[in-house]
N, C-alpha and C positions, 0 to 999 in steps of 0.2 A: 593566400597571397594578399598582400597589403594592398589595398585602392584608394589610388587618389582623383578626386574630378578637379581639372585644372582647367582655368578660367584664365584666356587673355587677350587684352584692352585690343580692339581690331582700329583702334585710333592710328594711323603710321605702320610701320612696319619692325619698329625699334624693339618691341615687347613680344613679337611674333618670332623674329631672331636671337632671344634670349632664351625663349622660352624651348625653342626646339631644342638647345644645346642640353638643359636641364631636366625636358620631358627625355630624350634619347639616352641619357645616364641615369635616372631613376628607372626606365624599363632593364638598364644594364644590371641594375640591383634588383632585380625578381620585381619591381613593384610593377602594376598593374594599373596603367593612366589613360584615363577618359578624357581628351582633348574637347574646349568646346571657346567659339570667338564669333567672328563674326567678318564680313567684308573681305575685302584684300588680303585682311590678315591671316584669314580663314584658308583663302586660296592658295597664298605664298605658302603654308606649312602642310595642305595639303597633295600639293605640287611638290614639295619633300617626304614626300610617305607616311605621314601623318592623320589618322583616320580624326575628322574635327568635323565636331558637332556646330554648325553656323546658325548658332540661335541669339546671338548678341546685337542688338543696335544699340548705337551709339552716336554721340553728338561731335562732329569736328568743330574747334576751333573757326573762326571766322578771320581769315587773312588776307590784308587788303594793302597791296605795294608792301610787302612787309613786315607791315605792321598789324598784330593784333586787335581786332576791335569787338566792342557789344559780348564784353565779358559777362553782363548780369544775364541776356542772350541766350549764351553758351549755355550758364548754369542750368538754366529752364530747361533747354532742352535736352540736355543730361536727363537732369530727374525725371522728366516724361521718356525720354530713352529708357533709362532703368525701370521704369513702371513697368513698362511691355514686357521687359525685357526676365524680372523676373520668374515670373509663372513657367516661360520654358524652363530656366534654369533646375524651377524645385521638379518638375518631372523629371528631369535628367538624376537630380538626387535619388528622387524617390525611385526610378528605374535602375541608376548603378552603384546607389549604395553604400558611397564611399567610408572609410573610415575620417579622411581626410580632405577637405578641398582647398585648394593653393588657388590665388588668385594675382597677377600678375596686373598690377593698378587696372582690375576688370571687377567691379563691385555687387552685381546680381548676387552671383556667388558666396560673395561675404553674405548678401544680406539674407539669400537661401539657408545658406549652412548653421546661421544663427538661429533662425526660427524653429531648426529640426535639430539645432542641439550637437549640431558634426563636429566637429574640430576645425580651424581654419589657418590658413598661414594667408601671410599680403605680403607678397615684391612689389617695391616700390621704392626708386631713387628719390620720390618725391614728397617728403614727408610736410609742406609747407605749400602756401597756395599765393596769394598777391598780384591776380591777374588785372585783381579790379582798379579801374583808375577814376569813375565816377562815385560820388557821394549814393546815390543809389546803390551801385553794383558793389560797393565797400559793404554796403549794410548785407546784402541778398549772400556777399561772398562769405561774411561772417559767420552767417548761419551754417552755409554748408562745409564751412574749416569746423564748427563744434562737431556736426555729425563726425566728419572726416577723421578727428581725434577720437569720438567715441570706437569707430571701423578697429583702427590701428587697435587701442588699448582693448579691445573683447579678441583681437588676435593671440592666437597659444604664439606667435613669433612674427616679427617684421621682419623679413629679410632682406637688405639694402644691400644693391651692389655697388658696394664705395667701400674703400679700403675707411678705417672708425675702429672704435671701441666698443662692445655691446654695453648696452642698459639699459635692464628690463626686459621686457619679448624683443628689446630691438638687436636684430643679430647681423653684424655687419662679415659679409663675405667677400669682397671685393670684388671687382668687375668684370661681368658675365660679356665674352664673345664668343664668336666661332671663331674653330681654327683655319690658322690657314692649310690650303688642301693643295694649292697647287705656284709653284714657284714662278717669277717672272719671266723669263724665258715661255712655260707654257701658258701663259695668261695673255701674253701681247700675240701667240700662234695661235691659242683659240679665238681670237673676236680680231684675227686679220690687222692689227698693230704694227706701228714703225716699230722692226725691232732693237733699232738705234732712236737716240733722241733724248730730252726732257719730258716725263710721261705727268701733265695735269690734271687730277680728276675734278671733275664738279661731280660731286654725290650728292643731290636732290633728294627730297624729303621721298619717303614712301605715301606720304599723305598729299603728295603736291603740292604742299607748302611752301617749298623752296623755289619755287617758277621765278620770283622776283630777284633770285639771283643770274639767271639767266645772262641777260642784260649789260649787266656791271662787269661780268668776268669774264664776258665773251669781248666788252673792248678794254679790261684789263689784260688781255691774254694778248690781245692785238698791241696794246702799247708797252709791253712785260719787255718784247723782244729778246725772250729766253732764245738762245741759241739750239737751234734743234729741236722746241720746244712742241707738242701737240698736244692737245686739248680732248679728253674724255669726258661725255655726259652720259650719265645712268641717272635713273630715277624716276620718279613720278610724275606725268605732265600733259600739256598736249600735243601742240606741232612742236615739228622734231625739230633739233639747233644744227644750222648749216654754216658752213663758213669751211674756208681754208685752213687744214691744218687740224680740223674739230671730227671729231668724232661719236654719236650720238649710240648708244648700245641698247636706249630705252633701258627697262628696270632689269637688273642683273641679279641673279637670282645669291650667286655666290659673291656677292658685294665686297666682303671681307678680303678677297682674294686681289682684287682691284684694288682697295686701298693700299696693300702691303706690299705690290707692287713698281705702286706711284710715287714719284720724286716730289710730289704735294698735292693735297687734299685741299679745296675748299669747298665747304660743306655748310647748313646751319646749324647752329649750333646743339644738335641732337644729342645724347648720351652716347646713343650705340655705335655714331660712326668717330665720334671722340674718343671711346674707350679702344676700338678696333684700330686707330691711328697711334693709338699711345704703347700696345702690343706689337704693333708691328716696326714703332721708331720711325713712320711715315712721317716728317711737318705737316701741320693742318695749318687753314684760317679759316677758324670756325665765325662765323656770321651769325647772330642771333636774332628770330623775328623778335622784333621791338616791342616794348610791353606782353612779352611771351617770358612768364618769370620764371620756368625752368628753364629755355634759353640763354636767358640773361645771366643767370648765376652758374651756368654753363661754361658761357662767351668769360665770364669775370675770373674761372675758376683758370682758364686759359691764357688769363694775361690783359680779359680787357676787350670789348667790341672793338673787332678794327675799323677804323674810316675806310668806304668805301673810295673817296676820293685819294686815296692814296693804296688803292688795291695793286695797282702793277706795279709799285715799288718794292711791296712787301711783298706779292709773289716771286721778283727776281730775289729777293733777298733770302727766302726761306727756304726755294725749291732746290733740293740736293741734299740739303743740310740736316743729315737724317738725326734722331735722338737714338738713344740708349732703349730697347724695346722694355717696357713697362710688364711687371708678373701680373697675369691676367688670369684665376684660376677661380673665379666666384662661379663657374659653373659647379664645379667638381663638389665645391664645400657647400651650396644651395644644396645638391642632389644629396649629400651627404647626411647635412641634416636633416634634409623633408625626409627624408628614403628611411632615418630613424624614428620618425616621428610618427609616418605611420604606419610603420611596424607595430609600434605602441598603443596604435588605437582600437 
């Protein structure tokens, strides 16, 4: 039986819900996968039947009203995060063997499997970096964009889930979500919902990132005056959001099922709850944290960071007005080619 040791980033929750769609369809193809992450991320795919090795730490972001800050920071404590974090990873090799390790932007991994010669693959939407805004943190970040292209280019495939053209190991499968499981009707009957109404989600970062939207869209919601209108918070955070008409569910395990749901999403500007809006034809307003440059190119890939100060006009405007659900099948064609690859090894 083919094994893969899979590796993924326990930064947010985004890579942890990709990765279960993709680890549950290479078990469906006879392959044999050794889960290993770390934090929340760890919890959340264990908490879905997921047996995961939590031997990962890792560095969050540093988010303040916002806005991104102390990118040079960040980097530092990455690579001392990865120091540690190594050594568990290579017993984990050396114990399970793989032919193959898949790493899900979770880098131990890569840099285990190269020293012993394994085979490696990297998912990753993010092939670019530009977090840095000081002259220092420009220089600190440059160094670690040359490693970062060395990662990519010694991978046997980049797996990006964004609809592209491959070239080179880069092999574009389009965008990995979960499906939906369960219709509106039973979504507003399990978490006790107006089963009439305008249904608004705020979906909050799984890393607590998104706490700064709180604020803006709880009295955007107030001056929206959507008719019928009530307000869902899920997500990551501390004290829970009250008010009239709001509804606070703390972190929802089946997230995907609440967006597609909803008469509108506003979210920051994260991949996986942008890709899960665009399959299901939910409208978003994706919010991007500020000098957060996968956010950014995110928020721009959707039209443009919206002004906050004009949030309740573009909620009443957007809420209802569903799109055309988007083909979202980068789980199927991931598994597809890992699940051949290592076969091969």
């Amino acid at each position: 039986m083919p094994r893969v040791l899979y590796g993924v980033s326990p930064i947010g929750l985004g890579h942890a819900t990709r990765s279960l769609e993709v680890a549950k369809r290479l078990a469906a193809k006879g392959v044999d996968v050794r889960v290993f992450s770390g934090g929340r991320a760890a919890e959340f795919m264990r908490d879905r039947g997921l047996d995961v090795d939590a031997v990962v730490s890792d560095a969050t972001p540093s988010v303040v009203g916002g806005v991104m800050r102390g990118a040079s920071l960040w980097y530092l404590r990455s690579w001392l995060a990865l120091r540690r974090t190594v050594p568990r990873t290579r017993r984990l090799l050396e114990e399970f063997k793989p032919g193959l390790v898949v790493c899900d932007e979770e880098f131990s991994g890569m840099v285990a499997a190269e020293a012993a010669g394994v085979r490696r693959v990297l998912i990753s939407d993010e092939l670019e970096l530009g977090f840095a805004r000081s002259w220092l943190a420009r220089k600190v970040e440059g160094r670690v964009y040359r490693w970062y292209v060395r990662v990519q280019d010694g991978a046997e495939a980049v797996v990006i889930p964004e609809e592209g053209k491959d070239a080179a190991n880069r092999r574009y499968v389009g965008p990995i979500v979960r499906p939906v499981t369960a219709g509106r009707d039973e979504v507003l009957r399990s978490f006790s919902l107006p089963r009439e109404g305008v249904l608004v989600l705020l979906s909050l970062s799984g890393s607590g990132q998104g706490s700064f939207l709180i604020s803006p869209v709880l009295s955007a919601f107030r001056d929206a005056s959507v008719p019928g209108g009530f307000l869902v918070v899920t997500g990551n955070r501390g004290r829970r959001v009250e008010g009239e008409g709001v509804y606070d569910l703390g972190v929802v395990g089946e997230n995907q099922n609440l967006v597609a749901a909803a008469d509108l999403v506003v979210s920051t500007a994260g991949k996986s709850t942008i890709d899960e809006a665009a399959a299901a034809g939910t409208p978003i307003v994706a919010v991007p944290i500020r000098h957060h440059a996968e956010q950014e190119r995110n928020a721009a890939a959707e039209g443009g960071p919206p002004d906050l100060r004009g949030l309740a006009a573009l909620m009443r405007d957007k809420a209802g007005r569903r799109r055309q659900p988007a083909r979202c099948d980068g789980a199927e064609a991931a598994a597809r080619l890992i699940g051949s690859m290592a076969a091969d090894a």
